[in-house]
TORPA-692074 format. One line per field, with one value per residue: residue number from 1; residue in three letters; x, y, z of N, C-alpha, C in turn. Coordinates in nm, 2 decimals. Example, Ala and Ser with C-alpha at 12.3 -4.5 7.8 and 13.67 -1.06 7.14 Angstrom:
2
i = [1_2] $
aa = [Ala_Ser] $
n.east = [1.32_1.28] $
n.north = [-0.57_-0.22] $
n.up = [0.78_0.71] $
ca.east = [1.23_1.37] $
ca.north = [-0.45_-0.11] $
ca.up = [0.78_0.71] $
c.east = [1.32_1.29] $
c.north = [-0.33_0.00] $
c.up = [0.78_0.79] $
This chain:
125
i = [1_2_3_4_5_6_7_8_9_10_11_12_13_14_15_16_17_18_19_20_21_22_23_24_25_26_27_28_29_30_31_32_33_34_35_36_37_38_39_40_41_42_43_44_45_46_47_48_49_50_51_52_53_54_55_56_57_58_59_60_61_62_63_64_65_66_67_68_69_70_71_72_73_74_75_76_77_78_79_80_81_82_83_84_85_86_87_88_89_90_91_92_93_94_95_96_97_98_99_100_101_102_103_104_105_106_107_108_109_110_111_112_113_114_115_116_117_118_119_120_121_122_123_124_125] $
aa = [Unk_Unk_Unk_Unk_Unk_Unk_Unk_Unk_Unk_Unk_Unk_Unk_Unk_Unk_Unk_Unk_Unk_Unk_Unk_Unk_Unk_Unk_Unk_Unk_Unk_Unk_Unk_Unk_Unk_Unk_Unk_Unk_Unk_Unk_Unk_Unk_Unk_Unk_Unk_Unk_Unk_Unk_Unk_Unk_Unk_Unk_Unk_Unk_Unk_Unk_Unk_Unk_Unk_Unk_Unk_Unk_Unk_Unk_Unk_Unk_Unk_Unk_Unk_Unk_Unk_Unk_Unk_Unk_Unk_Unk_Unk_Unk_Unk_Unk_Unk_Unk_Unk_Unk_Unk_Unk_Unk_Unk_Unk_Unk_Unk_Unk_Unk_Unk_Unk_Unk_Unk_Unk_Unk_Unk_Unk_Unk_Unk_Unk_Unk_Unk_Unk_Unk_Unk_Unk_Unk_Unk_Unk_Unk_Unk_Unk_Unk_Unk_Unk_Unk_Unk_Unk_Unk_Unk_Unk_Unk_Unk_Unk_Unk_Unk_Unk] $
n.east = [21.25_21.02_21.02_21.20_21.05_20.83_20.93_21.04_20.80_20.74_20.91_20.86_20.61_20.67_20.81_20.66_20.51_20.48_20.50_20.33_20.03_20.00_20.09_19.98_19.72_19.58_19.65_19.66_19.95_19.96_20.17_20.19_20.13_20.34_20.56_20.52_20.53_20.71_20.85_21.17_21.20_21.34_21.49_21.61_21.91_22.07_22.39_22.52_22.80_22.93_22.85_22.76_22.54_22.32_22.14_21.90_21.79_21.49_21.31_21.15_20.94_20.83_20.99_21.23_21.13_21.26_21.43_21.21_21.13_21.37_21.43_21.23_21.32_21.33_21.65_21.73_21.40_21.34_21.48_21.77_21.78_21.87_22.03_22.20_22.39_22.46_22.39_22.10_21.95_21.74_21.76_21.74_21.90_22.20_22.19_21.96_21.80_21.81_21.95_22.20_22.22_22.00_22.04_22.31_22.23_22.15_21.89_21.73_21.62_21.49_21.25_21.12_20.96_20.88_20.87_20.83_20.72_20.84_20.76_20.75_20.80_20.69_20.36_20.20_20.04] $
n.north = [-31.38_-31.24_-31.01_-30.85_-30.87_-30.70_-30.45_-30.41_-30.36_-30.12_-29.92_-29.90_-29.78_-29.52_-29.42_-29.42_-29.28_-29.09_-28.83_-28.80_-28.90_-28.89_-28.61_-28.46_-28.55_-28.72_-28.66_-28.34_-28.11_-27.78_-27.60_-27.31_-27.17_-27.29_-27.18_-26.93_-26.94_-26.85_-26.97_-27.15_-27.47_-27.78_-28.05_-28.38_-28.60_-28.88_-28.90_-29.11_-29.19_-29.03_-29.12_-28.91_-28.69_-28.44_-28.14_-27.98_-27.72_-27.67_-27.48_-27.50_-27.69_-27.83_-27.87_-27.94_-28.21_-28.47_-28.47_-28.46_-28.72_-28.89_-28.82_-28.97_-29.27_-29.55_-29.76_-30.06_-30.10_-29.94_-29.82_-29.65_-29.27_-29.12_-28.80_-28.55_-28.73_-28.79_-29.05_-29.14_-29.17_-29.20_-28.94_-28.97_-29.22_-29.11_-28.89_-28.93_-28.77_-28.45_-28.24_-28.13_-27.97_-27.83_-27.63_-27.53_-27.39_-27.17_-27.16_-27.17_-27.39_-27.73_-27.95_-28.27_-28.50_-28.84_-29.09_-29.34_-29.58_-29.79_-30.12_-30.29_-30.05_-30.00_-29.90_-29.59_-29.48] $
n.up = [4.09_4.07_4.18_4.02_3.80_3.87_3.93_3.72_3.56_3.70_3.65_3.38_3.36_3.51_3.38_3.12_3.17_3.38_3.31_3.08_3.15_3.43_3.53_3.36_3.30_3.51_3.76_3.75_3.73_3.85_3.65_3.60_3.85_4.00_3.93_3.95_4.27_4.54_4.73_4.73_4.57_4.67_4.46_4.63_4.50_4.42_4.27_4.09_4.02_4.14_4.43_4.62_4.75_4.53_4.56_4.37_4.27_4.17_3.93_3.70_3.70_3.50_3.31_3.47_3.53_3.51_3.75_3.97_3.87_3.92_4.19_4.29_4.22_4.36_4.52_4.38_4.31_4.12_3.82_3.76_3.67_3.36_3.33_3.15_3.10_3.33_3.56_3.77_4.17_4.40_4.66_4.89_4.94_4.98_5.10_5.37_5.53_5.52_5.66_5.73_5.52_5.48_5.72_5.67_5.49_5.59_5.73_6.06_6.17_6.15_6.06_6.02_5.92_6.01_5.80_5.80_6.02_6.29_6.32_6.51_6.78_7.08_7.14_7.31_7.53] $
ca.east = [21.22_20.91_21.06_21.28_20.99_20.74_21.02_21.04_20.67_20.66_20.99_20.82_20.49_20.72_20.92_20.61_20.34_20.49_20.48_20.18_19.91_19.99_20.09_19.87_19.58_19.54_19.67_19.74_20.00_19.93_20.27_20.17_20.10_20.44_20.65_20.49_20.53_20.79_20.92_21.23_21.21_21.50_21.50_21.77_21.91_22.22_22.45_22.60_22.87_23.04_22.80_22.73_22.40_22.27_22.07_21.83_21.66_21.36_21.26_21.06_20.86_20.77_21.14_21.30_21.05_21.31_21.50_21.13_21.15_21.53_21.44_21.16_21.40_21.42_21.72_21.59_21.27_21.31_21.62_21.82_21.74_21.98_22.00_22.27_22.49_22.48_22.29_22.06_21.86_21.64_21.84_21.76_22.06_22.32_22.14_21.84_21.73_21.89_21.93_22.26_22.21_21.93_22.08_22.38_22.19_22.10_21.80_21.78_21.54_21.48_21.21_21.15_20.81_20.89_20.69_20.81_20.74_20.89_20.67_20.82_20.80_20.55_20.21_20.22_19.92] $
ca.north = [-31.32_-31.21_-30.87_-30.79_-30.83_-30.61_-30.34_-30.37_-30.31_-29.95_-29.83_-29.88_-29.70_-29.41_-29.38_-29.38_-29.18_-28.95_-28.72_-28.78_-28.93_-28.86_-28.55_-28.35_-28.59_-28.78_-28.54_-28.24_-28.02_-27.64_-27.54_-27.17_-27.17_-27.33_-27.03_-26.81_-26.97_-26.73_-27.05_-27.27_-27.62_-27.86_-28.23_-28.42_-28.68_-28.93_-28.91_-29.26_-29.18_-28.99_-29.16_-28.77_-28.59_-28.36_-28.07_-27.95_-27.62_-27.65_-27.38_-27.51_-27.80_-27.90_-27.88_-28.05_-28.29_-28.58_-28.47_-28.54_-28.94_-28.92_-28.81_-29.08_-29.36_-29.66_-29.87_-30.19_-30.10_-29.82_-29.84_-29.50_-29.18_-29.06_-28.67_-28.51_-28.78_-28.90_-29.15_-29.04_-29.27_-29.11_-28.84_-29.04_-29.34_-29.05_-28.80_-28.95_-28.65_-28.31_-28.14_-28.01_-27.88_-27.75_-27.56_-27.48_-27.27_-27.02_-27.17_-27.19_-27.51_-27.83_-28.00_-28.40_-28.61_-28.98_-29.15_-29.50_-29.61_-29.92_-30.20_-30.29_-29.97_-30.03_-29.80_-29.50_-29.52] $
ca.up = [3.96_4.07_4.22_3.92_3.72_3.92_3.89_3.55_3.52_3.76_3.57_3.26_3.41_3.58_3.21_3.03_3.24_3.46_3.23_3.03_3.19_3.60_3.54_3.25_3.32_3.62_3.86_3.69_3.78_3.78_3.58_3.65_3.99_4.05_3.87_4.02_4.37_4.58_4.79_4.65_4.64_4.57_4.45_4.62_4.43_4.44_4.17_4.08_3.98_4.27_4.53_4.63_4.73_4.46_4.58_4.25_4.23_4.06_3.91_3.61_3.71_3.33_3.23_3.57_3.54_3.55_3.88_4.05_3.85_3.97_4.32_4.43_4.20_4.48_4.48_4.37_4.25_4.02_3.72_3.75_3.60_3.33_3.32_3.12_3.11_3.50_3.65_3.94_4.21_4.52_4.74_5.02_4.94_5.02_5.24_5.39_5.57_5.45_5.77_5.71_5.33_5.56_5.81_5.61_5.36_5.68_5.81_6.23_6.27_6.07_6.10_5.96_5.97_5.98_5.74_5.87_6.18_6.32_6.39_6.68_6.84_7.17_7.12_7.36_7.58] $
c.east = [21.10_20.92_21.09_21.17_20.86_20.81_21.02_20.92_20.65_20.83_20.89_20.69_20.55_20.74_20.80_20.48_20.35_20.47_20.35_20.08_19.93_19.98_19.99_19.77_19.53_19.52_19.73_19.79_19.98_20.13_20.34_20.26_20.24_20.56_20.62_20.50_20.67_20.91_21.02_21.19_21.35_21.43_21.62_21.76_22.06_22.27_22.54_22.72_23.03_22.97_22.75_22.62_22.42_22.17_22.01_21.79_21.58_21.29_21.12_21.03_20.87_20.92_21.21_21.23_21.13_21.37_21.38_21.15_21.31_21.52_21.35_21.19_21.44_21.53_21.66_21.47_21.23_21.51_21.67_21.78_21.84_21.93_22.16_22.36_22.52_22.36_22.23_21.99_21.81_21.79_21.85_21.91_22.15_22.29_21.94_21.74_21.82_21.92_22.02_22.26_22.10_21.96_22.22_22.32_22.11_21.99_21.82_21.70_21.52_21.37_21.19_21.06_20.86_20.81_20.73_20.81_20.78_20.76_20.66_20.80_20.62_20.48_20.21_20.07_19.92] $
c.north = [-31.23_-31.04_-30.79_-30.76_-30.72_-30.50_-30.29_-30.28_-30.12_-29.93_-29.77_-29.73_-29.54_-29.36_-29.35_-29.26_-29.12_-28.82_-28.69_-28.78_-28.86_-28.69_-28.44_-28.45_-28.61_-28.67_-28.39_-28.11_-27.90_-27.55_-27.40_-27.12_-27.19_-27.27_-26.95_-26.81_-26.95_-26.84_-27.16_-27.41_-27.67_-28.03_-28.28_-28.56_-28.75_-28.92_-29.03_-29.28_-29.14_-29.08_-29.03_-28.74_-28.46_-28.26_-28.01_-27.86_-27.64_-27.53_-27.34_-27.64_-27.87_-27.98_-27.94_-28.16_-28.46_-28.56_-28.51_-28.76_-28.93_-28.95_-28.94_-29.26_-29.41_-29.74_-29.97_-30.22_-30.03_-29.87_-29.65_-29.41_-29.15_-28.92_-28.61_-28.58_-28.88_-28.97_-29.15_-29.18_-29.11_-29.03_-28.91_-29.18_-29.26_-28.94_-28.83_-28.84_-28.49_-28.25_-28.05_-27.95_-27.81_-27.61_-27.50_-27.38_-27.15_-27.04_-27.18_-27.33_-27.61_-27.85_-28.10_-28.47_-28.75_-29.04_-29.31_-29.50_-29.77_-30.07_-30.26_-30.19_-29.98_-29.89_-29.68_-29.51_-29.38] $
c.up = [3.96_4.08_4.10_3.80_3.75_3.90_3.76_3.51_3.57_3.67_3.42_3.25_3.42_3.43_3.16_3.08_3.34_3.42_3.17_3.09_3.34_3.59_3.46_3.25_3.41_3.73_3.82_3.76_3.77_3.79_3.65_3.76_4.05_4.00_3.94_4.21_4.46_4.68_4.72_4.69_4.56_4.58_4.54_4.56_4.43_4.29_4.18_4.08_4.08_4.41_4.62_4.66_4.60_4.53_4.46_4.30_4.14_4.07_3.80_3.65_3.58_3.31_3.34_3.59_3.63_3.68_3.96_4.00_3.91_4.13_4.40_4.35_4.32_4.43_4.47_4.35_4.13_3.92_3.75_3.65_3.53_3.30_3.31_3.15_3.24_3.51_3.81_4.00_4.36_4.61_4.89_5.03_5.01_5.11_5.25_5.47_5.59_5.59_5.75_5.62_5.44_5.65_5.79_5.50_5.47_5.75_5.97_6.28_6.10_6.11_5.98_6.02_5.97_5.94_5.75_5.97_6.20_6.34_6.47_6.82_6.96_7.17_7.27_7.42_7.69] $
């Protein structure tokens, strides 16, 4: 119970202060800066519904706001995002590392940090 209810608590947090507080207080985003910034980004995001990757252009930060709460939506820790009707969770469930949306949109190289490492994995000396 303990889980379900720790979830409950960062939904609530994500739902109520992503927007407000993290973003226009805490950490504030510069809006601008991010219009005027010449490089695309995309959210990816699962769509529930087909079980599908979503690829997102964001082009307005403010106004896609939810595809970022969609995009870092964990199974089992976060409740889904609804956005226009579907139901989103993190892009990682259906494409955990984009390479081919990568390399199909014309690029020649990928590259991909691993931000887990195993624990198991013997230390490199």
């Amino acid at each position: 119970m303990r889980g379900l209810y720790s979830a409950g608590v960062l939904n609530v947090f994500m739902e109520n202060n992503i927007k407000a507080d993290v973003v226009y207080e805490l950490d504030k985003l510069d809006f601008e800066t991010y219009k005027n910034n010449p490089v695309d980004f995309y959210a990816v995001v699962t769509n529930l519904q087909t079980g599908e990757p979503e690829y997102i252009k964001i082009d307005d930060a403010e106004k896609d706001m939810e595809y970022f709460r969609a995009s870092g939506s964990m199974p089992f820790v976060s409740r889904p995002v609804e956005i226009d009707g579907n139901m989103y969770l993190d892009g990682a469930v259906s494409d955990a590392v984009p390479f081919k949306k990568v390399l199909d949109s014309g690029f020649e190289k990928a590259v991909a940090y691993p931000f887990i490492v195993s624990r198991s994995r013997q230390r490199v000396r």
